[in-house]
C-alpha positions as protocol buffer text, in pm:
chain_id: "A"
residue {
  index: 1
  type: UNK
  ca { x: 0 y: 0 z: 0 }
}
residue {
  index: 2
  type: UNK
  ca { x: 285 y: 250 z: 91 }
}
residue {
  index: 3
  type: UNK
  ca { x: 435 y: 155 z: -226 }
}
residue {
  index: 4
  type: UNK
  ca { x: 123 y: 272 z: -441 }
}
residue {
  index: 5
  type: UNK
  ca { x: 102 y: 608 z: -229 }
}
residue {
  index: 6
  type: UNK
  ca { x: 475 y: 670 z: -301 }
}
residue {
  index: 7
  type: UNK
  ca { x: 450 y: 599 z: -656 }
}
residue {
  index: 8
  type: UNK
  ca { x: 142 y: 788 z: -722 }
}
residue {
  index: 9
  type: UNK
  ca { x: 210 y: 1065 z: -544 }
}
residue {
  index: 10
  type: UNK
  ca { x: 559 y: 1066 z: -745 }
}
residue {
  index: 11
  type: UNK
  ca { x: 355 y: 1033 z: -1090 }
}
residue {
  index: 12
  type: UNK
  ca { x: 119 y: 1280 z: -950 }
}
residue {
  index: 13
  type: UNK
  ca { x: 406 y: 1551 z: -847 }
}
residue {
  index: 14
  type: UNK
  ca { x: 573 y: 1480 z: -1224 }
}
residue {
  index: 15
  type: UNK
  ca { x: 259 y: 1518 z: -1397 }
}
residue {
  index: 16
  type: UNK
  ca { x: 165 y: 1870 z: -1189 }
}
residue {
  index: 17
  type: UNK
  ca { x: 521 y: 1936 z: -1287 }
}
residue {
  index: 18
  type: UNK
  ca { x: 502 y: 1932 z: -1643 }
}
residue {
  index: 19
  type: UNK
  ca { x: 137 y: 2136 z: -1668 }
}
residue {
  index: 20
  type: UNK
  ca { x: 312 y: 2389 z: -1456 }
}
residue {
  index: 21
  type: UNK
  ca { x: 626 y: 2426 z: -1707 }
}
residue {
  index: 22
  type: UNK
  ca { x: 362 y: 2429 z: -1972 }
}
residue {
  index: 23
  type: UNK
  ca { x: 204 y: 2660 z: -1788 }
}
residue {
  index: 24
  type: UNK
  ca { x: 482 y: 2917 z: -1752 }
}
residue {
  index: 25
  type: UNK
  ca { x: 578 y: 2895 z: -2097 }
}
residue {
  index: 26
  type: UNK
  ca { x: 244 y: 3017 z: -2237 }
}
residue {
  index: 27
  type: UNK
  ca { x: 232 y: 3258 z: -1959 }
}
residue {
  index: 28
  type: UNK
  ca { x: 590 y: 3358 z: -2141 }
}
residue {
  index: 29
  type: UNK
  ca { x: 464 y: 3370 z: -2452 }
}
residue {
  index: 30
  type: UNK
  ca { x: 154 y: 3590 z: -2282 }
}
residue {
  index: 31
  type: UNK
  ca { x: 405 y: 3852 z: -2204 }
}
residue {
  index: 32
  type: UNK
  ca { x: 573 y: 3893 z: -2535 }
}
residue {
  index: 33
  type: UNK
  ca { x: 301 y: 3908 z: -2675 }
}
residue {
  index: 34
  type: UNK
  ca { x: 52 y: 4127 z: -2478 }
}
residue {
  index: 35
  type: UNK
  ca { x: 86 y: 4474 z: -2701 }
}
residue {
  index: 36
  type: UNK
  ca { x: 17 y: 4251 z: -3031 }
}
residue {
  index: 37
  type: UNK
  ca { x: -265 y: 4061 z: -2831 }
}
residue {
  index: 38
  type: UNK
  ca { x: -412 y: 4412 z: -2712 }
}
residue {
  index: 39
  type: UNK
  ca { x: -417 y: 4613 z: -3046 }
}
residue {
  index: 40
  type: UNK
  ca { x: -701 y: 4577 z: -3332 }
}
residue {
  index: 41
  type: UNK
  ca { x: -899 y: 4385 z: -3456 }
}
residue {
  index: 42
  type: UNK
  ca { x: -921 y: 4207 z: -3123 }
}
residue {
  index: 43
  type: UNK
  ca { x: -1148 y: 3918 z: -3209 }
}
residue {
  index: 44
  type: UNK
  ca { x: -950 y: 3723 z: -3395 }
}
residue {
  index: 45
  type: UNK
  ca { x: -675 y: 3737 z: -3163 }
}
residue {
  index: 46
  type: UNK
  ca { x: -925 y: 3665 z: -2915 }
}
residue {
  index: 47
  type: UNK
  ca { x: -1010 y: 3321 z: -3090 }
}
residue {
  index: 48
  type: UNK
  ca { x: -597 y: 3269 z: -3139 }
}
residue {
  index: 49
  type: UNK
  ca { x: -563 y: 3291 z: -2765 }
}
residue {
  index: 50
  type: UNK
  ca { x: -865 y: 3027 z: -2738 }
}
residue {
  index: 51
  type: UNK
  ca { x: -675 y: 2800 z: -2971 }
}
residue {
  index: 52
  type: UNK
  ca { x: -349 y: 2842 z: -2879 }
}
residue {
  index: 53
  type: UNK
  ca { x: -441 y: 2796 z: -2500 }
}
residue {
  index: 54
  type: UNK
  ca { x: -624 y: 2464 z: -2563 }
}
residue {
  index: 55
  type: UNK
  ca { x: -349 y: 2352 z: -2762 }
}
residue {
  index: 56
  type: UNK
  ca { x: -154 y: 2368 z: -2480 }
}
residue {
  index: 57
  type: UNK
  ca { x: -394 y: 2225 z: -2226 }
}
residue {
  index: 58
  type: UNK
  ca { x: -451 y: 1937 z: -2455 }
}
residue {
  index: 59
  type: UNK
  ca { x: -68 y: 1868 z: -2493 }
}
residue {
  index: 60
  type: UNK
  ca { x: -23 y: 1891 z: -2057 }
}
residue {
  index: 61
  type: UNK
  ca { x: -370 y: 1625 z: -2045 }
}
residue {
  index: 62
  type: UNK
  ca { x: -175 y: 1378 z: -2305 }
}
residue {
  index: 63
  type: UNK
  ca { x: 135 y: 1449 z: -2116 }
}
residue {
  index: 64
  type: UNK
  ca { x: -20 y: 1363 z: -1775 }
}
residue {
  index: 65
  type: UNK
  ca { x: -179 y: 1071 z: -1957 }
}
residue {
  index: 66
  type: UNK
  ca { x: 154 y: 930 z: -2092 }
}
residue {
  index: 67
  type: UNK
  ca { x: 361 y: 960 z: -1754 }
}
residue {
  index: 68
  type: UNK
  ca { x: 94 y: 763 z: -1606 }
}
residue {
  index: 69
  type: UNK
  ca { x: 71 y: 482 z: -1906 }
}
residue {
  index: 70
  type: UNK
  ca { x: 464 y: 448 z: -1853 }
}
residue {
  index: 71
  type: UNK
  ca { x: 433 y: 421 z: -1516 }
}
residue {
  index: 72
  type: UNK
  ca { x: 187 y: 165 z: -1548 }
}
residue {
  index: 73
  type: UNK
  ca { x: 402 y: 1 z: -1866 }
}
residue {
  index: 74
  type: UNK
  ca { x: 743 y: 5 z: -1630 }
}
residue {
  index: 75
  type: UNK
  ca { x: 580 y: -196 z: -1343 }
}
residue {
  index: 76
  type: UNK
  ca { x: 468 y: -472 z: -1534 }
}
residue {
  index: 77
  type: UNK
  ca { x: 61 y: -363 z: -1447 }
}
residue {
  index: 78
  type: UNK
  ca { x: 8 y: -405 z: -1803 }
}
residue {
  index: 79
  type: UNK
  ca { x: 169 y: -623 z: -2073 }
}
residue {
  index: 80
  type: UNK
  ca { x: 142 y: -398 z: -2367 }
}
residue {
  index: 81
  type: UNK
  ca { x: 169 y: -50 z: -2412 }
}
residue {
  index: 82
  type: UNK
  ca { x: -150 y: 6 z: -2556 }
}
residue {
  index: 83
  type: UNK
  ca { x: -341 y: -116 z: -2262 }
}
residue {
  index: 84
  type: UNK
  ca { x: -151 y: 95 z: -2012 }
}
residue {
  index: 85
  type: UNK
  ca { x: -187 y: 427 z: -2240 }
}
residue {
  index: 86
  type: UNK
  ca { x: -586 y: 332 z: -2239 }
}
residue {
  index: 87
  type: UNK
  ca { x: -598 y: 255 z: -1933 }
}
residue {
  index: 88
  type: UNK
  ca { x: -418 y: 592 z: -1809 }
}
residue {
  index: 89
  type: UNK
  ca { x: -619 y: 783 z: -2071 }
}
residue {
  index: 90
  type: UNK
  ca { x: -952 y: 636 z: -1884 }
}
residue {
  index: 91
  type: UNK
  ca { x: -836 y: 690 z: -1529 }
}
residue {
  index: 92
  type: UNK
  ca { x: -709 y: 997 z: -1611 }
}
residue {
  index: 93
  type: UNK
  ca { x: -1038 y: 1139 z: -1742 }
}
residue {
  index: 94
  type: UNK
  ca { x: -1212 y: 990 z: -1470 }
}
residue {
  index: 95
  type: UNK
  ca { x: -1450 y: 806 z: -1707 }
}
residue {
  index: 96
  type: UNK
  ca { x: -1390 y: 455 z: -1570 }
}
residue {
  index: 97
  type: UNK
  ca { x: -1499 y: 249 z: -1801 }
}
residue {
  index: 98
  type: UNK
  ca { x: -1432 y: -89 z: -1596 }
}
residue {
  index: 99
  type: UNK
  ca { x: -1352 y: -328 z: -1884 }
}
residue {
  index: 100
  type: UNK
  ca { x: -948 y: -305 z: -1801 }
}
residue {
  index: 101
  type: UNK
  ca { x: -867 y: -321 z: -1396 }
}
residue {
  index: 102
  type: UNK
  ca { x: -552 y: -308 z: -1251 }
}
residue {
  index: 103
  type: UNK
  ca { x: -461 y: -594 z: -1063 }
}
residue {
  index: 104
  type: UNK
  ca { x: -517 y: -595 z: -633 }
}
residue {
  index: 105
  type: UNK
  ca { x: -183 y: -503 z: -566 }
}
residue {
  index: 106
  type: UNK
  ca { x: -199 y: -193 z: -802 }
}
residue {
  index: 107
  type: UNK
  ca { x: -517 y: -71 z: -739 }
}
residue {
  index: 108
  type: UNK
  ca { x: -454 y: 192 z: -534 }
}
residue {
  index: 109
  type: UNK
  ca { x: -273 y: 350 z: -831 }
}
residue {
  index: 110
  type: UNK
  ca { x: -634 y: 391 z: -1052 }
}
residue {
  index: 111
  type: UNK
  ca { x: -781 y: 655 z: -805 }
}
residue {
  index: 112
  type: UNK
  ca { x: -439 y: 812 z: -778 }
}
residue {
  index: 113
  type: UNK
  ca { x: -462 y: 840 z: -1150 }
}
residue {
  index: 114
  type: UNK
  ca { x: -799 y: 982 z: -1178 }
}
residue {
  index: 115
  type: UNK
  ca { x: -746 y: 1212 z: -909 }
}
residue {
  index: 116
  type: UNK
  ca { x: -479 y: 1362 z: -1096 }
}
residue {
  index: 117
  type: UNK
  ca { x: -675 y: 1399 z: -1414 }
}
residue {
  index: 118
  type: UNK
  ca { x: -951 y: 1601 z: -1210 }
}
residue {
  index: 119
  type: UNK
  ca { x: -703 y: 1815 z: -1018 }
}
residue {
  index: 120
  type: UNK
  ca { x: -549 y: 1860 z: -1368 }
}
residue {
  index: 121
  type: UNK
  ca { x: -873 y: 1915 z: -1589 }
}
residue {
  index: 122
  type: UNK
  ca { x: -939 y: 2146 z: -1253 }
}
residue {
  index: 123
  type: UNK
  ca { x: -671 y: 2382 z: -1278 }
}
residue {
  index: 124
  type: UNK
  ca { x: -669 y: 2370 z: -1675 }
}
residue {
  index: 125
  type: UNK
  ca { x: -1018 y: 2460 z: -1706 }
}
residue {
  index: 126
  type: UNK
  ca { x: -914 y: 2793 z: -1438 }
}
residue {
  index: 127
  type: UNK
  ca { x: -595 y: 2882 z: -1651 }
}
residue {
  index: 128
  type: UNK
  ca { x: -828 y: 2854 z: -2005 }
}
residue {
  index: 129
  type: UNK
  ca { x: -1056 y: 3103 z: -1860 }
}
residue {
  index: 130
  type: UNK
  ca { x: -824 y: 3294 z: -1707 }
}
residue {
  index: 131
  type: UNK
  ca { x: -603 y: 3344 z: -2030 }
}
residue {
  index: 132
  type: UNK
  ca { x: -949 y: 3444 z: -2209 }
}
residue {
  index: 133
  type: UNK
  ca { x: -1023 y: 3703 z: -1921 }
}
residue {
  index: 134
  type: UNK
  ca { x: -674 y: 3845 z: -1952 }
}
residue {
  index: 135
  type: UNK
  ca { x: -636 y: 3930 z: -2303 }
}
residue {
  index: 136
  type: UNK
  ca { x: -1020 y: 4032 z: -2305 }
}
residue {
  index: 137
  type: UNK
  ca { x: -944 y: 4320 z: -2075 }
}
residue {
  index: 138
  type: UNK
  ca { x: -581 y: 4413 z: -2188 }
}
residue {
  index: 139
  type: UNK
  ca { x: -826 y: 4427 z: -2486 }
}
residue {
  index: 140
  type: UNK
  ca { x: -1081 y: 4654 z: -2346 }
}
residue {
  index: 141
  type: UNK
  ca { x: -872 y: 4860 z: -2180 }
}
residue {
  index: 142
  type: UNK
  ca { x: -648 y: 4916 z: -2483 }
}
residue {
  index: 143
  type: UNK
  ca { x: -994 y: 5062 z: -2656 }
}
residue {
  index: 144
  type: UNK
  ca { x: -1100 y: 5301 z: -2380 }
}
residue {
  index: 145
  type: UNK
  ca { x: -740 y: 5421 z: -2425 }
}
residue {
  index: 146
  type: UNK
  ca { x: -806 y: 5502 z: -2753 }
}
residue {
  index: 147
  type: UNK
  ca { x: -1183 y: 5650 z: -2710 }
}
């Protein structure tokens, strides 16, 4: 049991890890950007943003996804890759599907999994609105500078 907690919470830290770096790095790329973002025509740029943000949150979900699948790969829980990135991919959504269980002495690892995926989906779901609300009023701001 101690074992599972370790490793999860490991796979959980990594995975937290790498949405934050992806994190920063858009916020980055927020900053250079901001005067371009904030002049006319702002919808379009608006609907870049929208992209370019879920772009990013999709590629921090697969990465979460993958550590877990390797995780799952490297200690022998499943015998092919595919089943462990499926698996992962399930947990990590929290769907649960229930036709692939990890065995008893892993099991503690499936809720660690899909607790991840919410905290992630969680936090993504903030920082996709948040980007949105950002450039919207650098937006609006930048027009009643102009008016």
């Amino acid at each position: 049991m101690f074992l599972q907690i370790a490793i999860g919470t490991g796979l959980m830290l990594l995975s937290i890890a790498v949405g934050g770096a992806g994190i920063l790095a858009m916020e980055m790329g927020f900053a250079r950007s901001h005067r371009w973002l904030v002049r006319e025509p702002h919808r379009p740029k608006l609907l870049l943003v929208m992209l370019g943000v879920s772009f990013v949150v999709l590629g921090i979900i697969t990465a979460g996804v993958w550590i877990w699948a390797l995780a799952f790969y490297a200690l022998g829980v499943f015998i092919t890759l595919e089943a462990s990135v499926y698996f992962s991919l399930v947990s990590f959504t929290t769907l649960g599907f229930g036709d692939v269980l990890l065995p008893q002495e892993w099991r503690l690892l499936s809720g660690m999994a899909a607790a991840n995926g919410l905290l992630n989906f969680g936090l993504l779901t903030a920082l996709l609105v948040e980007a949105l609300r950002h450039v919207r009023l650098g937006q609006m701001n930048a027009r009643k500078g102009r008016e």
